[in-house]
C-alpha positions in Angstrom: 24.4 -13.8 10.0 23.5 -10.0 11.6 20.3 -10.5 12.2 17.7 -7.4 10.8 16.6 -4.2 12.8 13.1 -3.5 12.9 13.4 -0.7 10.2 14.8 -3.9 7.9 11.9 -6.4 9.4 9.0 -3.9 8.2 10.7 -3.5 5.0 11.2 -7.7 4.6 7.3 -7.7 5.7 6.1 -5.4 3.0 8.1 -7.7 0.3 6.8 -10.4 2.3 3.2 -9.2 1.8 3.1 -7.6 -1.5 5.2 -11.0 -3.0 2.1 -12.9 -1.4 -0.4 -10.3 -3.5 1.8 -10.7 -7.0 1.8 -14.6 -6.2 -1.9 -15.4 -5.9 -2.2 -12.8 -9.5 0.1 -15.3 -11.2 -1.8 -18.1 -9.6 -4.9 -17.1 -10.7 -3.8 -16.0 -14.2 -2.6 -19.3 -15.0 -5.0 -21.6 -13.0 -7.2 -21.4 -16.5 -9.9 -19.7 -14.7 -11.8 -17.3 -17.4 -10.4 -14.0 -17.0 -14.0 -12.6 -16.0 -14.2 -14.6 -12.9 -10.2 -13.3 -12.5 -11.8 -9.6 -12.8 -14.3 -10.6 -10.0 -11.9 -11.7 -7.5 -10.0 -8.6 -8.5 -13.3 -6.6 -7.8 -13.8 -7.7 -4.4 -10.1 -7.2 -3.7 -10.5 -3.8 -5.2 -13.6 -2.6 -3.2 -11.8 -3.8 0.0 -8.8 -1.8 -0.2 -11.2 1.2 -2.1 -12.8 1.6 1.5 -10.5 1.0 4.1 -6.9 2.4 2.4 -6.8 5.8 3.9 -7.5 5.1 7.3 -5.2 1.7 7.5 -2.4 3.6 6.6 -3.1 6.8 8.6 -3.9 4.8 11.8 -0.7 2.7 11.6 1.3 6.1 10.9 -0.8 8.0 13.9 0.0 5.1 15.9 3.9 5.1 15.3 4.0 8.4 15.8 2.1 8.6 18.6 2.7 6.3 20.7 5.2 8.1 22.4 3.1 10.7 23.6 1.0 8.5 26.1 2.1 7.3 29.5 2.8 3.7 29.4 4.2 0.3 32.1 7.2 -1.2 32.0 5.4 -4.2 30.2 3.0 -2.7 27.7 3.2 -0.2 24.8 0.6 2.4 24.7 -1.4 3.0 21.9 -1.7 -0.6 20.5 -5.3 -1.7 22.6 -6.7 1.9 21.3 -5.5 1.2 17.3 -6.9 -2.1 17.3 -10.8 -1.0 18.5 -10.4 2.0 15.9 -9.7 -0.7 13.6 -12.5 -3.0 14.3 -14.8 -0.1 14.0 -13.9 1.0 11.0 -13.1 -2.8 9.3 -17.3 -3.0 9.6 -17.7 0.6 8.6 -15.5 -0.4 5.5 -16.8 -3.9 5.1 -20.7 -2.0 4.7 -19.4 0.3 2.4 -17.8 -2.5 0.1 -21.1 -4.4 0.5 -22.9 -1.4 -1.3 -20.1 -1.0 -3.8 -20.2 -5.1 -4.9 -24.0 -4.9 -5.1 -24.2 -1.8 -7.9 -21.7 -3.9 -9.6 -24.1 -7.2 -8.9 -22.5 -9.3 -7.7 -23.4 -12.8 -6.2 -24.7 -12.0 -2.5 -23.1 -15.4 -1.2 -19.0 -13.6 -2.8 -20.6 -10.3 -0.9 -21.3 -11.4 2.4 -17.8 -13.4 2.1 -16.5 -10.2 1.1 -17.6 -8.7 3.9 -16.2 -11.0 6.7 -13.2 -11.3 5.6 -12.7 -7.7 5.7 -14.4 -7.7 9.2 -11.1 -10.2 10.4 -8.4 -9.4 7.6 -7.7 -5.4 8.1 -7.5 -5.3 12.3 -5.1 -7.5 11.9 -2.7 -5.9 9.8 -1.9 -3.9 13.2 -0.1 -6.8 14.1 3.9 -6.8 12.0 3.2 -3.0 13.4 3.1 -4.0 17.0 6.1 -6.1 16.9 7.7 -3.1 15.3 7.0 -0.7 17.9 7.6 -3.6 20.5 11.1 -4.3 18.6 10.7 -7.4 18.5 11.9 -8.2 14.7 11.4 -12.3 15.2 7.9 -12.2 16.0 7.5 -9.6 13.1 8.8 -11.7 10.9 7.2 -15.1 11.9 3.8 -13.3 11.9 4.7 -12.3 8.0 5.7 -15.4 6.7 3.1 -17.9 8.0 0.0 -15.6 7.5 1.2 -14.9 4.4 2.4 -18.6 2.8 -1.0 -19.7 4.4 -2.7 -17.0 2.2 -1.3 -17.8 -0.8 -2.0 -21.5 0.1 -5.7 -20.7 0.9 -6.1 -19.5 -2.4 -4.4 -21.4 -4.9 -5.4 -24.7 -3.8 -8.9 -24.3 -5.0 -7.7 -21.8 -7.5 -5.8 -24.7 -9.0 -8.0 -27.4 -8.3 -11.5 -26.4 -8.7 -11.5 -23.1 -10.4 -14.3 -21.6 -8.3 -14.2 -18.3 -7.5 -15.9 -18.9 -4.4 -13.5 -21.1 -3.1 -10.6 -19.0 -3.4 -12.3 -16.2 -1.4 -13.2 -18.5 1.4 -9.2 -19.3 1.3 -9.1 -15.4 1.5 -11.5 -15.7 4.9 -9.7 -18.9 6.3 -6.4 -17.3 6.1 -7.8 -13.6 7.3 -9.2 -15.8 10.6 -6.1 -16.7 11.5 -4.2 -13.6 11.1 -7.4 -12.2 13.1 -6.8 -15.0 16.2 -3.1 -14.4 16.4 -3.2 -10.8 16.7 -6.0 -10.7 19.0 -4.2 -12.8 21.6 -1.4 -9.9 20.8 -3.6 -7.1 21.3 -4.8 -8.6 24.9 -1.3 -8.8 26.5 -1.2 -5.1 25.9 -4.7 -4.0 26.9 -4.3 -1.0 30.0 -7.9 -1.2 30.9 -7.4 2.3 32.7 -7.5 5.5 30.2 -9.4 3.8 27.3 -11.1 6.7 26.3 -8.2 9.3 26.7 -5.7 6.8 24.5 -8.2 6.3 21.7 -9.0 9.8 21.6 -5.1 10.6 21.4 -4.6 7.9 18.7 -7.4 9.6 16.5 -6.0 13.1 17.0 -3.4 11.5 15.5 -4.1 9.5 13.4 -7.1 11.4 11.3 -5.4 14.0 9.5 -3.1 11.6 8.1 -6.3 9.2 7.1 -7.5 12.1 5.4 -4.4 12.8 3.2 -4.8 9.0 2.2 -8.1 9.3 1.5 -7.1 12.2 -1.1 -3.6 11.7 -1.6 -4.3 7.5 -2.0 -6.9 7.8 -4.3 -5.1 7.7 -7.4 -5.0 4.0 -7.9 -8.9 3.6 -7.1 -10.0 6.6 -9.3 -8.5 4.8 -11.9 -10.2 2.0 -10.9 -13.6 3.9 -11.2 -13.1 4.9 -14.5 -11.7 1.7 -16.3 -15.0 0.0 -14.6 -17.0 2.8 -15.9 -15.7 2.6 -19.4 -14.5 -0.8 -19.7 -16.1 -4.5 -18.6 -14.9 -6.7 -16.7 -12.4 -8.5 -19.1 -11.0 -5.2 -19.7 -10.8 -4.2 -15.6 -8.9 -7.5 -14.9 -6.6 -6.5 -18.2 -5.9 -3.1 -16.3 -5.8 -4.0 -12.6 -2.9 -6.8 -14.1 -0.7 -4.1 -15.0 -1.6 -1.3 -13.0 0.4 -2.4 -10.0 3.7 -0.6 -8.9 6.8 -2.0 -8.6 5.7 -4.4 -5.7 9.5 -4.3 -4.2 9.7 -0.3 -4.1 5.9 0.2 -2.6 7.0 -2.6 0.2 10.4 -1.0 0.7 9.4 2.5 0.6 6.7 2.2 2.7 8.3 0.1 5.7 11.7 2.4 5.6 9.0 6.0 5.4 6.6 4.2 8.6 10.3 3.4 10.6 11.6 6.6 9.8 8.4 8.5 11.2 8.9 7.2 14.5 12.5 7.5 14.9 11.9 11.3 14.0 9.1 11.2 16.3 10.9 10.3 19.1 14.2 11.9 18.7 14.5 15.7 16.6 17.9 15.8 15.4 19.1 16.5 12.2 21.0 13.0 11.9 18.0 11.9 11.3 17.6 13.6 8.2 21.2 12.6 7.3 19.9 9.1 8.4 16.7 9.1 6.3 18.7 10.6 3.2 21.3 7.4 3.2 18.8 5.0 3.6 16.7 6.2 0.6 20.2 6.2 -1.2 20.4 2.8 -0.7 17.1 2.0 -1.5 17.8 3.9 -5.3 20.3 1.6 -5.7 18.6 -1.0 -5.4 15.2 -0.6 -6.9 16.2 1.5 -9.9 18.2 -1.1 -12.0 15.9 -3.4 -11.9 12.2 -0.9 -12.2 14.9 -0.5 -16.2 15.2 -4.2 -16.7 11.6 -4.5 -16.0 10.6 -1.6 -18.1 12.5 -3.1 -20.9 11.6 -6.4 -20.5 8.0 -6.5 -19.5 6.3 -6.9 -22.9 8.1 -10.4 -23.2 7.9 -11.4 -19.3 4.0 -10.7 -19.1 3.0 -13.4 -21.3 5.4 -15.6 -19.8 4.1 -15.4 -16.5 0.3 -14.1 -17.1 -0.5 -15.9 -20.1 -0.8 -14.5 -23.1 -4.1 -13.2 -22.3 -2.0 -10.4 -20.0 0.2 -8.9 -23.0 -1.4 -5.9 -23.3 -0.9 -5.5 -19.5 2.5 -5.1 -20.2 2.4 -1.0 -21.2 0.1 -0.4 -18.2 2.8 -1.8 -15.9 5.7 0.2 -17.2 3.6 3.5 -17.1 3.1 3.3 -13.6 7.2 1.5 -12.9 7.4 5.6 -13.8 6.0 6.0 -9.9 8.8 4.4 -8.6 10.4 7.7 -9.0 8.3 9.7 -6.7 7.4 6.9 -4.7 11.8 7.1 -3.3 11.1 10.6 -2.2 10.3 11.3 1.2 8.7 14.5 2.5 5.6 13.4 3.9 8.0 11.3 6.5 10.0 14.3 7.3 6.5 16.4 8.0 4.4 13.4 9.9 7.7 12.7 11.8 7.6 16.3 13.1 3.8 16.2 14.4 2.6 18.3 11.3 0.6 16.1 9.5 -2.5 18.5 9.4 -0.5 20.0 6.3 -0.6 17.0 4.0 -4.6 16.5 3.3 -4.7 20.2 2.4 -1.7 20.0 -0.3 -2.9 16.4 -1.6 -6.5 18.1 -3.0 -4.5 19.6 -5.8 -3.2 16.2 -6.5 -6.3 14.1 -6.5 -8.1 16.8 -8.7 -5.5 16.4 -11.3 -5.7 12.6 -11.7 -9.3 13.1 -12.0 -8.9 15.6 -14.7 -5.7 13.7 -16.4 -7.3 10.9 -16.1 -11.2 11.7 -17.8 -9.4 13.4 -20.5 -6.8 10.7 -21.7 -8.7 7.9 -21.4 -10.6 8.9 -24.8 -6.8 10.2 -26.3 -4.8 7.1 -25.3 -7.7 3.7 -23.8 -6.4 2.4 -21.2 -3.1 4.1 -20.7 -4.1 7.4 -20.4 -5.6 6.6 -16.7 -2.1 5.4 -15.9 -0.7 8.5 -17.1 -2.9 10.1 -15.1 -1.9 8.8 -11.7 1.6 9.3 -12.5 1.5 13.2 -13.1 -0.8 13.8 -10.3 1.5 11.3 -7.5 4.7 12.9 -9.0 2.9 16.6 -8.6 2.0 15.8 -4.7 5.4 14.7 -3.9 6.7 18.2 -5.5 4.2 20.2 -3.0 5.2 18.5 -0.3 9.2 19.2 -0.9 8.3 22.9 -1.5 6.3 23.3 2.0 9.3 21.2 4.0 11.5 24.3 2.2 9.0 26.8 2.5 7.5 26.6 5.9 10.1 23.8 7.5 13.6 25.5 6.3 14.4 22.2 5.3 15.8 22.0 1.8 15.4 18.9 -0.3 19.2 17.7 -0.2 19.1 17.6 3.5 16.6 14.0 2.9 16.8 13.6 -0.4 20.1 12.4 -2.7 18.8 14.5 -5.3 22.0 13.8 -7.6 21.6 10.2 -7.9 17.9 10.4 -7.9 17.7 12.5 -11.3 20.6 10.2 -12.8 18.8 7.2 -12.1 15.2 9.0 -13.0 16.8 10.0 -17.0 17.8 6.4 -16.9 14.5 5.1 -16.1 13.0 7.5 -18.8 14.9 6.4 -21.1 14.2 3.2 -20.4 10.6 3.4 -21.2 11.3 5.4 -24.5 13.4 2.5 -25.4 10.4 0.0 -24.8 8.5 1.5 -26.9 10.6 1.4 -29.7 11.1 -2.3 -29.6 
């Protein structure tokens, strides 16, 4: 058997990882814990990913494409030493900031300070399937994915299924985050250059930043809505919502490894095969995702109760509002723009977007409950994908069917709408 290139290892990872996330929901959901303590374990989740999102992703894009732009040995890949102190600096800055966020919402301080080691350990180590990537090496990549993430789900079902105490299950979450923490540290010390510390972390935030910043604004859609359903809504309600506001966990993964892959390999070599390149690749990737984001979309109202309980049905239309984001989310301009070193471009465009979901969002949650914060994120993620195609043709030259296979997109799309009509009727 052909064993995977590293563009096919990230993608494996990202299944890998988001698998893990769906696994522990289902665990959860049917451990017979009460769904408010479900919508607390939720919460912390949520307020760790609400303050570290935007700068995860930008530094591990700022560090693909950058690393080719600092001197490096014959043994060591620039650029990984320099990401991985950013990272600790900001996994406390972040960890404070969900400390605030988990006391407004009162929670127990023993869950808080929990909370806030494990994002301390659990988000510099995410640097690590990354480092393999850059470092080709798609064995340790993988190895990395599977055991942290099997011991993960392990760490949290176990007492999940055994003592339902939500306590437990978020020391699992620190346990497992530990020794993610350990194994990429001992990774991050074969590549320290002690020489030029300051000039490579200042290169890795040059790059780095701007693309943090269009997360932060670009990104925010899911934690907006978020905000509002835990403004409006309790906590029963918020673990109802955050159940079915998750996007099709196979496109996000796949997307976002082949879009991080393709930014480096543009990076590093500016030829218009690798447009070509990028444009067959996301072909594939339609074909595969689409048929099954209309199975799901059809069959979701009987397959939530089946494996969420009963308790999850009205989940179900949340989820195949925001399967509609798979559409957008198989589009790729931002790679084509961050691949060619212009990722300054992105933040500006993406304030449109983020002031839309904010408006969508305020004003359909009194028209439609719940749904209308879903439909909210999908116009405003579908609108920044849009301004981003018009500046590559614009300002780059570069028209849309040079990446895109816009044919087969737009059949598949119609199907997928359709699809959605149909559930409704049924």
């Amino acid at each position: 058997m052909k064993r995977p290139d590293e563009v096919s290892a990230l993608q494996i990872h990202q299944v890998i990882r988001y698998g893990t996330l769906l696994g522990i929901g289902v665990t959860l959901a049917r451990s017979g814990m009460p769904v408010g303590d479900i919508g607390r374990f939720e919460l912390i989740l949520f307020a760790v990913a609400a303050t570290s999102y935007f700068w995860v992703g930008g530094l591990h894009q700022g560090l693909m494409a950058g690393t080719g732009k600092m001197p490096s040995t014959r043994s060591k890949v620039p650029g990984i030493a320099h990401a991985f102190i950013w990272s600790q600096i900001m996994a406390v800055i972040s960890g404070l900031a969900a400390v605030v966020y988990l006391r407004i919402h009162n929670e127990e301080p023993q869950l808080i300070t929990l909370a806030f080691l494990y994002t301390c350990l659990m988000l510099p180590s995410y640097l690590g399937e990354y480092i393999y990537f850059i470092k080709k090496n798609t064995r340790g990549l993988l190895r990395l994915s599977v055991f942290s993430h099997a011991l993960l789900w392990l760490m949290v079902a176990y007492p999940a299924m055994n003592a339902h105490r939500i306590d437990w299950c978020i020391q699992g979450l620190l346990l497992a985050a530990g020794f993610r923490f350990v194994w990429v540290g001992i990774l991050v010390l074969r590549e320290i250059e002690w020489t030029g510390i300051s000039k490579g972390m200042i290169t890795i935030a040059r790059a780095a930043w701007p693309l943090a910043l269009a997360a932060l604004v670009s990104g925010s859609a899911e934690y907006i809505d978020g905000l509002v359903i835990s403004g409006y809504f309790g906590d029963g309600e918020f673990a109802l919502f955050r159940y079915g506001a998750r996007e099709f966990p196979l496109a996000v993964l796949l997307a976002t490894g082949l879009s991080h892959a393709m930014v480096a390999r543009i990076a590093a070599d500016d030829n218009p095969d690798r447009l070509s390149e990028l444009r067959e690749r996301s072909s594939r990737l339609i074909n595969r995702i689409m048929p099954v984001a209309i199975i799901l979309m059809i069959t979701s109202q009987w397959l939530y109760p089946l494996v969420f309980g009963d308790r999850f049905v009205k989940s179900a239309l949340i989820f195949n509002i925001y399967l509609l984001l798979v559409i957008p989310r198989l589009v790729f301009p931002q790679t084509v723009i961050i691949g060619k070193g212009l990722q300054r471009v992105i933040p500006k465009l993406a304030v449109i977007e983020v002031i839309t979901n904010v408006v969508v969002s305020l004003v359909l949650v009194y028209f439609m409950d719940m749904p209308g914060v879903a439909v909210g994120t999908v116009v405003a993620f579908s609108l920044e994908k849009w301004l981003l195609i018009r500046y590559n043709r614009k300002n780059l030259g570069i028209p849309a069917e040079d990446y895109i296979p816009v044919r087969r997109l737009i059949t598949w799309s119609l199907a997928l709408a359709a699809a959605l009509f149909f559930s409704l009727c049924i």
